[in-house]
N, C-alpha and C positions, 0 to 999 in steps of 0.2 A: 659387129659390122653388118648391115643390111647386105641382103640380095636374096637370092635363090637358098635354099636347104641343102646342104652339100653334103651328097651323101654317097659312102662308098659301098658297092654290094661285093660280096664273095661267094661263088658257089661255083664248084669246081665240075660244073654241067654248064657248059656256056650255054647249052638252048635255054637253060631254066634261067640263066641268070641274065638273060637278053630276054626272056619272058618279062621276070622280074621289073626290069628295069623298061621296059615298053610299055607297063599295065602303070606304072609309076607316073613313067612322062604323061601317057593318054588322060592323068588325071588334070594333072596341069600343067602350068610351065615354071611350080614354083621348088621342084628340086632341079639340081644338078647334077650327075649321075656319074659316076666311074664306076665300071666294073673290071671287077680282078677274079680270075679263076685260079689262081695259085696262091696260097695262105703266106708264102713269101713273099710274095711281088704284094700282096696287100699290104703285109707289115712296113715293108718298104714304102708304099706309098700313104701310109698314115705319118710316118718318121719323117716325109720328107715334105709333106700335102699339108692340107688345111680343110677337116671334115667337121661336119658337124654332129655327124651320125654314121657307125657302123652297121650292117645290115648285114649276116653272114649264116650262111648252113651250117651244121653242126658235123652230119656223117659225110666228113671229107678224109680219101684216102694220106694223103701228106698229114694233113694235121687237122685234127679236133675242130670245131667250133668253138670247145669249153679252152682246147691248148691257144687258139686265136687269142679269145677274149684274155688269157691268162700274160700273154706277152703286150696285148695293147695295154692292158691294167699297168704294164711296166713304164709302156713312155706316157701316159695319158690318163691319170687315176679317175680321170672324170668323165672323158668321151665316152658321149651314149652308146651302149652296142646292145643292137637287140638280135635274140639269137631266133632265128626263120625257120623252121624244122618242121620235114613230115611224118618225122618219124620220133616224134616225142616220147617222154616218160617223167613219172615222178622225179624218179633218180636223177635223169638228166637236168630236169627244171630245178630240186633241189641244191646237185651243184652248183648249176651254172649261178644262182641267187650266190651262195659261198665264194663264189669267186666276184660277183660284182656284177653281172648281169643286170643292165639296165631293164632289158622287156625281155620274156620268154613268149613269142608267139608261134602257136603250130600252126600248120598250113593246112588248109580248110577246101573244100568247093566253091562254085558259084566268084563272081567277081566282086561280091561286097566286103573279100577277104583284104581284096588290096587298099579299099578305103581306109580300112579300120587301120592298115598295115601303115597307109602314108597318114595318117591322123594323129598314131602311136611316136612316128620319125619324128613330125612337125612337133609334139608336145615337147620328146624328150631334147628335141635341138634345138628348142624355145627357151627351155631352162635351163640347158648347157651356154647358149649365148648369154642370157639374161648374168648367169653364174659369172658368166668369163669375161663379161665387160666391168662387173662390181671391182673383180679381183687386180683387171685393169687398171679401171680409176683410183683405186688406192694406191695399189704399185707404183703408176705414175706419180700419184702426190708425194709418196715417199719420197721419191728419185728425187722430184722437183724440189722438194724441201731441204736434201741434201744437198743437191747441186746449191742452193741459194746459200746456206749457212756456208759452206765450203769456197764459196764463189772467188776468194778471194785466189785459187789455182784453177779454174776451168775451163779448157779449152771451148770454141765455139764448138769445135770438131765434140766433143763430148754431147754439149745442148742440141747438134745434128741427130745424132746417135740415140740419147733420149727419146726423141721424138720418134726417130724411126721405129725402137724396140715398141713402145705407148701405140703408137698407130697403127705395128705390126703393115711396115711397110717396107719397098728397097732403098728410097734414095730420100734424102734428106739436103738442102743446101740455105745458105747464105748467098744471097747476088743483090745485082744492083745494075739499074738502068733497063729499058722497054725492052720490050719484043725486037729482034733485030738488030738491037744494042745493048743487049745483058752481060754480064760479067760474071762467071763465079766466082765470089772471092772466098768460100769455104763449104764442103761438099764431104758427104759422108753418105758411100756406098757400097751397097752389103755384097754384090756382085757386078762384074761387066757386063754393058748392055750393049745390042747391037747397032747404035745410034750414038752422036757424040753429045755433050752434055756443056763441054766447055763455053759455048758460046750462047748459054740459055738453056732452059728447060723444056724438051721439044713433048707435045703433046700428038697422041693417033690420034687419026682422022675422025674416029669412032666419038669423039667427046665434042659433043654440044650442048651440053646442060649446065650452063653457066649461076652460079648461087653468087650473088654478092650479098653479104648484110650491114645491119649499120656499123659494126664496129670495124669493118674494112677487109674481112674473111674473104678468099675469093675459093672457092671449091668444085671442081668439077668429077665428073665420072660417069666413066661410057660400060656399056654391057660388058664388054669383050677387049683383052688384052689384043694390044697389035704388034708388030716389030718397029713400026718407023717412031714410036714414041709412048709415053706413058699415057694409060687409061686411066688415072686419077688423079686427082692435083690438090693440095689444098694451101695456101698462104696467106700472109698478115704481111701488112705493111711494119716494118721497122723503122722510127724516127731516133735523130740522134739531137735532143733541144729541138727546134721546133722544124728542121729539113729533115725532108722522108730520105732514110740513108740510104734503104735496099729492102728485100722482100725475105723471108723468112718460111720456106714452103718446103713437104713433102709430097713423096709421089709415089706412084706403084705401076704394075704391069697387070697386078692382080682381077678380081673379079667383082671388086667390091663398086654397088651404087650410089652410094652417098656416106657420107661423115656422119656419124652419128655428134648429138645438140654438147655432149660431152666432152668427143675428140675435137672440135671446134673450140671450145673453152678453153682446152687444154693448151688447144694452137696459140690462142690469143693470148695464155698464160706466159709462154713462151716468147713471141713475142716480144712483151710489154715488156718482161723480164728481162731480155737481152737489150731492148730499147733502154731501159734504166741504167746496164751496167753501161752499157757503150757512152750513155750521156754522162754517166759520173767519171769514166775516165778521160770524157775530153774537156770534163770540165777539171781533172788533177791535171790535165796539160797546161788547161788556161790560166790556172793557179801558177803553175811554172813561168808562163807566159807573161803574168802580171807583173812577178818577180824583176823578171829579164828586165822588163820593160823601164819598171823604179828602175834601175840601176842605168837604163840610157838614157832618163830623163837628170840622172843626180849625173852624171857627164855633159851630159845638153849644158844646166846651171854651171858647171863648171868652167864649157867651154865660152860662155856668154862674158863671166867674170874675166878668163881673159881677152876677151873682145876677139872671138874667132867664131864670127857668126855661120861661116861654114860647117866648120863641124859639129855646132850644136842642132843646126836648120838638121844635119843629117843623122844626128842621134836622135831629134825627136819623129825624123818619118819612121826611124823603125822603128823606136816606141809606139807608135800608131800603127804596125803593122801586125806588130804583137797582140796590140791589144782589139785590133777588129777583123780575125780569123773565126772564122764561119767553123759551127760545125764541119764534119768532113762529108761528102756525096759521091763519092766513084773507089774510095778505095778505104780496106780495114781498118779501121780502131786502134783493134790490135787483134791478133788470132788468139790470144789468152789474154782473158779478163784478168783485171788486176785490180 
């Protein structure tokens, strides 16, 4: 996911660690910063957050630097952590490598300590993302490949849910009809937001950067989460035969500035896929439909032969009614593919 370097500092001296974190910003505006001075409330918010880089002291009374790195090792085998320390040693660099230490850097004079120091973040959470999006796009394919072969039991609620985990987002839906006049007709949400959702997908103020591409992808995403709406959008048109049935879109609160050229594919994979089954099941209804219809045209012939041209005039309108039902455009399919 693009944006900013999110990176958490720990050092249980908040002057140093508001040092830290001010020599960081002053460099540019391309980290995001939380600082924690309790080795608890860190672990906490690595469990519950989305970093891309640890940053943390070593000599803290509560807990280690090396006992830090030892418990994020537990939820997180890959996030970067580099360990910041003024008061280095063999010993200590040697563990902290045993345990999994991304960077051992000691802390130095002069200000070109912090370059090296925001140089070291940016590299190690360049190939922490780079790492974390590979392992993405495969997992996705998997899921997707499952869902497809299986398709024959899966809810749309499922293909929401998909997508949401793939995009690492909150909310996922199914709708149909504009702005003003939308519907959900299937919606999958990781938590309650403080805004209603029913009557459409409300976006914050914050979002102007409208993407459309040729395949009909609409995506947007603002800097900064707000309350009255989601800061990131991204959707496909769904067709069911050749009427656009409804839109296909996720959303977030989060921090992220744009969809990566991948998660867009992904979307449109999606999509197309739900477009395919939606159109194969309303063409096993039309099949039904065809059925129906023989059987009031072989009554029409029937009621001709006894000369009761009412009731035949009236078996064959509804055979023709049978047979020239539209795709469906305001309401489900069906909520499980069949």
């Amino acid at each position: 996911m693009a944006g900013p370097t999110r990176v958490l500092l720990v050092d249980d001296d908040p002057s140093l660690a508001d040092l830290m974190a001010s020599q960081l910003a002053d460099i540019g505006d391309r980290f995001s910063i939380r600082v924690e001075t309790d080795p608890s409330d860190a672990l906490e918010a690595v469990e519950t957050g989305r970093f891309d880089c640890v940053v943390s002291d070593h000599h803290m009374p509560r807990m280690t630097g090396l006992e830090l790195l030892r418990y994020v090792r537990e939820m997180d085998p890959d996030l970067p952590f580099i360990l910041f320390t003024a008061r280095g040693s063999e010993e200590i660099a040697s563990e902290a490598v045993s345990e999994g230490v991304t960077d051992y850097f000691r802390k130095r004079r002069g200000s070109d300590q912090w370059h090296v120091l925001a140089n070291r973040i940016e590299n190690a959470a360049a190939r922490y993302r780079a790492e974390e999006a590979v392992q993405r796009r495969e997992s996705a394919l998997r899921e997707l490949a499952r869902t497809v072969i299986d398709s024959v039991s899966t809810p749309i609620e499922a293909l929401c849910e998909l997508g949401c985990r793939t995009l690492k987002v909150e909310y996922g839906a199914l709708l149909t009809g504009t702005d003003g006049n939308a519907e959900i007709l299937v919606e999958s949400a990781e938590k309650d937001f403080p805004f209603q959702t029913g009557d459409g997908v409300p976006l914050s103020d914050g979002v102007d950067d409208l993407t459309v591409d040729g395949n009909g992808i609409v995506a947007v995403a603002a800097d900064e989460s707000e309350e009255t709406g989601f800061s990131s959008y991204i959707g496909i048109p769904v067709s069911v035969g050749e009427r656009r049935y409804g839109t296909l879109c996720f959303c977030d609160r989060g921090d992220r500035t744009e969809f990566a050229a991948w998660e867009r594919a992904f979307v449109e994979l999606l999509g197309d896929w739900l477009g395919h089954e939606l159109t194969s099941e309303w063409a096993r209804d039309q099949s039904d439909a065809v059925r129906s219809a023989r059987g009031r045209v072989e009554r029409a012939l029937g009621a001709l032969e006894n000369d009761d041209d009412e009731a035949a005039r009236n078996e064959l309108i509804e055979a023709y009614d049978l047979l020239d039902r539209a795709p469906p455009a305001a309401a489900a399919v069906s909520i499980e593919l069949s």
